[in-house]
N, C-alpha and C positions, 0 to 999 in steps of 0.2 A: 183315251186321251188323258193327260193330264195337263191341267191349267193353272199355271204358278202365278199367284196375283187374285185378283177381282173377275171372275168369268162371264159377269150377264153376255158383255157385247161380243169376245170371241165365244162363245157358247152356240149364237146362231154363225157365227162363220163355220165353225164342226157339222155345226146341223146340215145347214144349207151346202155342206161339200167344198169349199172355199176356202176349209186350211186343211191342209194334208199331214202339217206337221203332228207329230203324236205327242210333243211335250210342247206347248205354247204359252207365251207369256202371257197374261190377265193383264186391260187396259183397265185404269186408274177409274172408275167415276167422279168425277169433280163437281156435278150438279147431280148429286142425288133425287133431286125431281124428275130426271128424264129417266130413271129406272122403272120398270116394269114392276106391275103388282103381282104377288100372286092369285094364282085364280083358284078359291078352295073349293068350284066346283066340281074337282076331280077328287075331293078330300073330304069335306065337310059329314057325307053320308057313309064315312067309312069308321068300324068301331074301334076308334083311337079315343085317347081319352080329354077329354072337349072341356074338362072342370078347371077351378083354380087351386087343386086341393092343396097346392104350396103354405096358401096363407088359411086354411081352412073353409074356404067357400066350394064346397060340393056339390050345393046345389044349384050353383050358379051354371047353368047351361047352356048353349054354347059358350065358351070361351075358344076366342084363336089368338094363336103369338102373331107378331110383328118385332123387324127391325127397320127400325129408321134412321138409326145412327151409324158411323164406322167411326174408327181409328178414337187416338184418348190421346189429351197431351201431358197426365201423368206420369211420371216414371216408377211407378210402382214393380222395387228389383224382381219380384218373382212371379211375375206375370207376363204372361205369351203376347199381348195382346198387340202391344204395340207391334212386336217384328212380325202381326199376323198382316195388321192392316191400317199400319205408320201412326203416325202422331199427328197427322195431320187431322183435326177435327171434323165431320161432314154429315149432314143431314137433312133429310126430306122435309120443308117447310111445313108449319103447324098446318098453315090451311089446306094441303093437299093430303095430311094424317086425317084430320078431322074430316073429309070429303070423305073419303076411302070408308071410315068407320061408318060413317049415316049410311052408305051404299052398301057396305056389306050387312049393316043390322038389318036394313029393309029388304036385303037378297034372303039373307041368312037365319035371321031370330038371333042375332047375335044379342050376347048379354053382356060378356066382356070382353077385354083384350088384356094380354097380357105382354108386354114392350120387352119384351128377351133380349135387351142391349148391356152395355156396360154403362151406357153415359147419357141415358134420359132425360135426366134433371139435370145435364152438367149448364146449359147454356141459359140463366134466368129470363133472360125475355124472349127466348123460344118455349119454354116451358110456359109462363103467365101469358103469352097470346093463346098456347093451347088450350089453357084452361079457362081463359075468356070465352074462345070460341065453343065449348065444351058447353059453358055453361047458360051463354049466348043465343046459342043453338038447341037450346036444349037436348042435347042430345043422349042422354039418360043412360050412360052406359056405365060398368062399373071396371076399372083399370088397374092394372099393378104395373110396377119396372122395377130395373134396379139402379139403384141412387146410391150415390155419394151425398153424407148429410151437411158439409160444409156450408157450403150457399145455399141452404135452405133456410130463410127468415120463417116466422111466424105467422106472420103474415100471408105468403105464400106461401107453409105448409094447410092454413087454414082454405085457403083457395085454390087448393090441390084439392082436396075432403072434396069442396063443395062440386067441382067438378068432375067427382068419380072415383079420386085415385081410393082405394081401400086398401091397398098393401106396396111395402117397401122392400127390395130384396136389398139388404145393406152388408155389404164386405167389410168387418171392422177388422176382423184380421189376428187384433192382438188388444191387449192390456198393458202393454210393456210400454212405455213412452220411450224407452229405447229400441224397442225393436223396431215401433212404429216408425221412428226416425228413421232407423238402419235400414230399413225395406223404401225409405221413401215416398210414402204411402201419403204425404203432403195433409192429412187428418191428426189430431190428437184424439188422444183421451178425452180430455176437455169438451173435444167437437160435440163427441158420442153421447158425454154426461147433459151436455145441454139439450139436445135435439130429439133426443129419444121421448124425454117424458113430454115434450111438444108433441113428438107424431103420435104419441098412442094419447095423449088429452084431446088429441081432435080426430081419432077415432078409426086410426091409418094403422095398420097391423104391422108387426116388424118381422121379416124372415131374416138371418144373419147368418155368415158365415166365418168360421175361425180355421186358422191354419196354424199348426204347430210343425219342430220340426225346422225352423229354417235356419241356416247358416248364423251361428254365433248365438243362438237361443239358448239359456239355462233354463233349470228348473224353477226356476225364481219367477223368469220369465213369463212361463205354461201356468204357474199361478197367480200372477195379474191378470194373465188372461180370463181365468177361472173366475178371479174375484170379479172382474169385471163384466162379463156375463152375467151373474148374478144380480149388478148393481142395473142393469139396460134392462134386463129379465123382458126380452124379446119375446114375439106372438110365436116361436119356432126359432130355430137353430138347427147347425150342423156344426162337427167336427171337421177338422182333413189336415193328413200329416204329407206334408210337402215333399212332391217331387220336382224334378229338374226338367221345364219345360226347354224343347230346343228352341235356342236363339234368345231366351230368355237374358237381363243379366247375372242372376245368381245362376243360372245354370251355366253359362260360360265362364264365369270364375271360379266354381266345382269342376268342370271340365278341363280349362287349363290346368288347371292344380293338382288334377287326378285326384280331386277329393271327395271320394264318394265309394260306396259299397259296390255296385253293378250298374252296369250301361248297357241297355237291350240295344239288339241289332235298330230299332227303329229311332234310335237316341235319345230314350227317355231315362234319368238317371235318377236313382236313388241314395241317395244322403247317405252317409256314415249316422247306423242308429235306425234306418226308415226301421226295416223291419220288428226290430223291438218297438219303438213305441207307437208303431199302427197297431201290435197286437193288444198291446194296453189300451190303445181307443177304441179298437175298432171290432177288439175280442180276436184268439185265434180261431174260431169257425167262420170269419167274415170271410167271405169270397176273397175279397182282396189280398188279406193275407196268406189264405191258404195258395194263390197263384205265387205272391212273390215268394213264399214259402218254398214251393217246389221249381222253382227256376234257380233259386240260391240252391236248394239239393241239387239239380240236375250240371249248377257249374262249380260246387263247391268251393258254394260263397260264403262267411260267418257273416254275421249281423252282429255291430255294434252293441254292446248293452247298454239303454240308456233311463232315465227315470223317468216316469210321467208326471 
C-alpha cells in the first residue's frame, strides 16, 4: 500500500481489511493529542544505537527520539518540509509530552530524549509550559531538538538549561545576509551572532548545519558562510551541498527552467556545479560522490566547474 499524506488513522483501516484500495490518501491529524504513542517495547532491547552522540553525550543511555510537532509556517525556498506536511502548525500538548517522558523513564531507565522535529522551540509558551513542567516535576531527564534561534530570549534559553535541554540542532544555513534573505529563511546573521554565545554561556551545546550550493550563491557567498561558522564556532557541524528536493520551491524554479545538471528517475535534482563542489566538500572517495559520480558516467553527464 501506499499512503499519500499522514497514515496513523488509515493505517489500521489497511490493517484491519477495510481499505482495499493500494494507493490511499492520509487523513490530516488536527488534534495531535489523539495520536498514538509509540510503544518501544518491541525496540528498546534491540542493538540500535540508544546515545546522543550528535551533541557528544555517549554516555548518556538510553536515549529515544520523539516527534511532536508537524508541518512549519516558514517558507524556507529549499526545504521539503512544508509540501511534506503543510504549513499549518500542530502539536502534541506539553502536558501529555511531559506524561509520556515520566512513563517511559519509569518503564525504560530512560535518560534522554531526543525531539527529531523541525519546530520544537518555534511556539514560546508551549515550550516555557514544558519546561515548567519539566522542572516542576522534576523530572530529571536530559533533551535535545532542533530549534530555530529567533524567539529564543535569555531568559528562556536559561530555563531551557535548567530543565534539561543540553543540545540544539540549529539550521543556520548560510553567512551571506543575502542568501539568507533569498532562501527566506526569516533569521539573520544578527539572529545567530546574538544567541549563540547565550546558549553555549548557559551551557546548551550547538550542532549546526550549513548548505552550500543553492541557486544564485557565489563564492563570496560559501565564504561568509565560512567566516561565520568560525565566528558561532558551534559544539559540531556539518556540511551539505544542495540538492532539489521535489515540490520544494527552489526545486521547482530549477525544474521549470531546466536548470540543473541530472534529474533521477525518482525527481531528485542536482544543481548546475553539484558534482564539483560536493567533491571539494565532501572529498572525491565520499560515498556520495562517488554514486553521483557514476550515474553522470552511466548518462553522460559533465558537471559544472565551480569554486569552493
Amino acid at each position: 500500500y501506499i499512503v499519500v499524506g499522514e497514515g496513523e488513522f488509515v493505517t489500521r483501516e489497511i490493517v484491519e481489511g477495510r481499505e482495499r484500495n493500494r494507493i490511499v490518501r492520509g487523513i490530516r491529524p488536527e488534534d495531535m493529542d489523539e495520536l498514538p504513542w509509540p510503544n518501544y517495547d518491541w525496540f528498546i532491547d534491540k542493538p540500535y544505537n540508544w546515545k546522543l552522540k550528535l551533541f557528544g553525550y555517549e554516555v548518556l543511555e538510553p536515549v529515544i527520539s520523539l516527534n511532536t510537532t508537524r508541518g512549519c509556517p516558514f517558507p524556507c525556498q529549499f526545504c521539503g518540509v512544508r509540501a511534506i506536511s503543510g504549513t499549518g502548525f500542530r502539536s502534541i500538548s506539553a502536558d501529555i509530552v511531559v506524561e509520556k517522558l515520566i512513563e517511559y523513564k519509569a518503564k525504560y531507565g530512560l535518560k534522554g530524549v531526543y525531539f527529531r522535529e523541525d519546530n520544537f522551540t518555534i511556539n514560546n509558551n508551549r515550550l516555557e509550559w514544558f519546561c515548567d513542567l519539566m522542572i516542576s516535576k522534576q523530572v530529571d531527564l536530559k533533551w535535545a531538538c532542533e530549534s530555530r534561534v529567533q524567539n529564543l530570549t535569555p531568559s528562556l534559553i536559561k530555563k531551557m538549561y535548567n530543565a534539561g535541554c543540553c543540545g540544539l540542532y540549529i539550521g543556520v544555513e548560510s553567512g551571506s545576509r543575502r542568501m539568507l534573505e533569498y532562501m527566506q529563511k526569516h533569521e539573520t546573521v544578527d539572529d545567530f551572532l546574538e544567541k549563540f554565545p547565550v546558549l553555549h554561556d548557559n551551557g546548551i551545546k550547538t550542532y549546526t548545519t550549513w548548505v552550500f550550493g543553492l541557486p544564485e550563491e557565489t563564492r563570496e557567498d560559501r565564504l561568509l558562510s565560512e567566516k561565520l561558522l568560525q565566528k558561532l564556532n558551534p559544539t559540531a557541524y556539518d556540511k551539505f551541498v544542495y540538492i532539489g528536493i521535489p515540490k520544494s520551491d527552489f526545486y521547482c524554479k530549477l525544474d521549470d527552467n531546466n536548470d540543473y545538471e541530472y534529474k533521477e528517475l525518482n525527481g531528485i535534482i542536482y544543481p548546475k556545479g553539484y558534482l564539483s563542489l560536493a567533491q571539494q566538500l565532501y572529498g572525491k572517495g565520499d560515498p556520495r560522490c562517488r554514486y553521483v559520480a557514476r550515474i553522470y558516467r552511466d548518462n553522460n553527464i559533465s558537471s559544472v566547474k565551480t569554486i569552493y
